[in-house]
N, C-alpha and C positions, 0 to 999 in steps of 0.2 A: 355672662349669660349666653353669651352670643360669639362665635367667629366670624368676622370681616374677610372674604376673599374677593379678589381682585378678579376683575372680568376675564373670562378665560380658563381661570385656574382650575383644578378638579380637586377636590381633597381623598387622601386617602379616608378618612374618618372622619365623620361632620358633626360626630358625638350628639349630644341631645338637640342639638336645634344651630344653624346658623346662618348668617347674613350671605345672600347669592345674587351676585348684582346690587348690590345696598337694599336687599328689603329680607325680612324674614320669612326663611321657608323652615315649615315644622316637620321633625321626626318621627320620634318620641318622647312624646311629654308625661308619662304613665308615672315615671318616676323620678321626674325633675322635679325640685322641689324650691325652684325659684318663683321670684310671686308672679311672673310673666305668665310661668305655664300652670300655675295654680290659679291664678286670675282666671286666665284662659280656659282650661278645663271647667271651673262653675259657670261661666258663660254657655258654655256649650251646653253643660248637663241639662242648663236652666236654672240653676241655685242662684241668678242676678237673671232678672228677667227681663225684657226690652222696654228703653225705657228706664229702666231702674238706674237711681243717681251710684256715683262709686266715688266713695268721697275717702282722699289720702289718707286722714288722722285712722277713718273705720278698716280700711284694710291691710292701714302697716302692722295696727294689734294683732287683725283676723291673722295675718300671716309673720307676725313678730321680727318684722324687715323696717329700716327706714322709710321714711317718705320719700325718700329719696330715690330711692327701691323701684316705690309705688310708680313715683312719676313715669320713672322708664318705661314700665311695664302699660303703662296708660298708654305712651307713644307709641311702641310698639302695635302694642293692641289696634290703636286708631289705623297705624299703616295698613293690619291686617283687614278694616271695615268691620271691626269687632267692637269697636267703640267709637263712639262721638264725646269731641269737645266742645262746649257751647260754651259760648260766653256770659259772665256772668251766672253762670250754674255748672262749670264744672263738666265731669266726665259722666257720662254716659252707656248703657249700653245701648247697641246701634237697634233701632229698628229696621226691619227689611221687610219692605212693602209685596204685598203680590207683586206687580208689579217686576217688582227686581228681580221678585224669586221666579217668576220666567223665564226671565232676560238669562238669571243664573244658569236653570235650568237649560236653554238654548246654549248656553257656553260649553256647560257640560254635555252636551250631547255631542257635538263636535269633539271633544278632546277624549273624552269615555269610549266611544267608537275606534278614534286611534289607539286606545291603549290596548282593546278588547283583539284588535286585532294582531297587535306586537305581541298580546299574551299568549295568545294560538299560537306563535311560531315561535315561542320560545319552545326548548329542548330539557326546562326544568322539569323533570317528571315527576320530584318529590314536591313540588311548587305548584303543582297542576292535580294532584293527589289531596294536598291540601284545603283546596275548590271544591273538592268533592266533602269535604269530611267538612264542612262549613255549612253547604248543602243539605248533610244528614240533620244537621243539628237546625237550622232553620225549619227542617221540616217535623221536627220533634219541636220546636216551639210553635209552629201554629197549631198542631194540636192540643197543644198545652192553653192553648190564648194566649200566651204571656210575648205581648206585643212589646215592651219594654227591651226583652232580650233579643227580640226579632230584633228591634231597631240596631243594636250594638251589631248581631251579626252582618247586618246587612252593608255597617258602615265597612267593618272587618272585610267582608266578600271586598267590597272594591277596592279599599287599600292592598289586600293581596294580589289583584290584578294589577292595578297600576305597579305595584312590586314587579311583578312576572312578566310586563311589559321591557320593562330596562330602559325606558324612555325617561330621564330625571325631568328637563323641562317641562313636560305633559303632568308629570305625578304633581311637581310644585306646583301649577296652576290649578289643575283641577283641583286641589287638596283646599287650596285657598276657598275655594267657590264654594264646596261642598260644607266648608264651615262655615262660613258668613247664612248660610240660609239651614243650619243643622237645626232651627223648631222649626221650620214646615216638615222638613223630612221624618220628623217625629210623629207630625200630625196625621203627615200619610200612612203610617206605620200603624196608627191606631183607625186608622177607620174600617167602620166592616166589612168584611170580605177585601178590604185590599191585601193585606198580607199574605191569601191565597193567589189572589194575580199576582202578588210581586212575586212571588216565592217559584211561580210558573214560568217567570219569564229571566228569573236570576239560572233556574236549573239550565235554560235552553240556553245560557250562555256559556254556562259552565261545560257542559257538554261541548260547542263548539270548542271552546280553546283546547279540551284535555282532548278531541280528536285533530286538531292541528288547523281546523278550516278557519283560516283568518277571515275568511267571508262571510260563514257564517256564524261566526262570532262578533265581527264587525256590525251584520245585518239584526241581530239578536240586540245586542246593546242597543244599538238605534231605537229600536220598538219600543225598549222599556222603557228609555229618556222621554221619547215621545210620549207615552203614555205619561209620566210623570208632569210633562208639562198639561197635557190634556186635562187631568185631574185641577191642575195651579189655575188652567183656564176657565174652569167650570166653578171656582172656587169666586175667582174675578167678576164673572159674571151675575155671580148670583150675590155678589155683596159681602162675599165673608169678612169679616174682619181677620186683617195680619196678624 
């Protein structure tokens, strides 16, 4: 499922997913078809919803793997804060409290900013063309409504950045954070009128990197993050439920 590399090392090809520093950092799981990254992909979509038990016997049939399989895939997962083990009931998927998804959210501000700004100075120009043609089509779904699609491009937009960045330990990290809290981000995707501010404040970043200004690309990023958390904190305030 996985490659072990030694501190230091650099792989030329890290193929679908592998272990960096002894923990798992993801690639591409779109067409892995282990039950780590099939587990993990219905976690994300929501098809296992927080809270919901995940129990070996039901997901080595769902996915025609051992239990044995499963197990890994559970640990894994745990490393990732994608699941909890509790005693006496087994695996779980994790909940993530407002609360955390702040905390998150403040993590990712910090490391999104760095990337936003390595991505202005990169010299990819087909990489940076890309940003734009992401941008058209977000803007062809919010007037569609179809909030759903918006959420995928939007995940899309920033994995392309962190890409164009060329910074690997920034991409690992944020990548982590950005999934462990992937249903709020969902949440915010659907509420009214935000897909219009997001969609205003992804173009103003966009812009920066494909004209080169790492500052104000840098400075763009910051706003949205910020806004994101201001949203999570108004959400706190008023009682939502996680």
């Amino acid at each position: 499922m996985a490659t072990l590399l030694a501190r230091g090392s650099e792989p030329d090809d890290c193929g679908q997913d592998c272990i960096r520093f002894g923990r798992v950092v993801t690639q591409n799981t779109d067409q892995d078809p282990t039950p780590w990254a099939m587990l993990r992909a219905e976690i994300l979509d929501g098809t296992f919803a927080p809270g919901e038990r995940l129990t070996e016997i039901a997901l080595s049939e769902r996915y025609s793997v051992g239990r044995g399989a499963v197990r890994a895939a559970l640990v894994e997962l745990r490393a990732e804060g994608l699941v909890d083990i509790e005693p006496n009931r087994g695996a779980v998927v994790r909940r993530i409290t407002l609360g955390e998804a702040i905390e998150i959210a403040e993590a990712r501000r910090v490391l999104e900013t760095l990337l936003a700004a390595r991505a202005a100075s990169s010299d990819d120009v087909v990489g940076k063309q890309s940003l734009l043609e992401i941008i058209d089509e977000m803007r062809s779904t919010v007037t569609s409504g179809n909030n759903a699609r918006y959420s995928e491009l939007n995940r899309l937009l920033h994995k392309r950045i962190w890409e164009l960045s060329g910074h690997g330990v920034a991409e690992d990290l944020v990548a982590n954070l950005r999934d462990r809290s992937a249903r709020h981000q969902f949440r915010l995707a659907v509420m009214p009128g935000r897909t219009e501010e997001s969609l205003q404040q992804h173009a103003a970043i966009v812009d920066a990197i494909v004209a080169g200004d790492s500052e104000a690309a840098e400075g763009a990023m910051r706003d949205h993050m910020t806004s994101v958390i201001d949203v999570l904190s108004r959400w706190s305030d008023l009682g939502v439920e996680a």
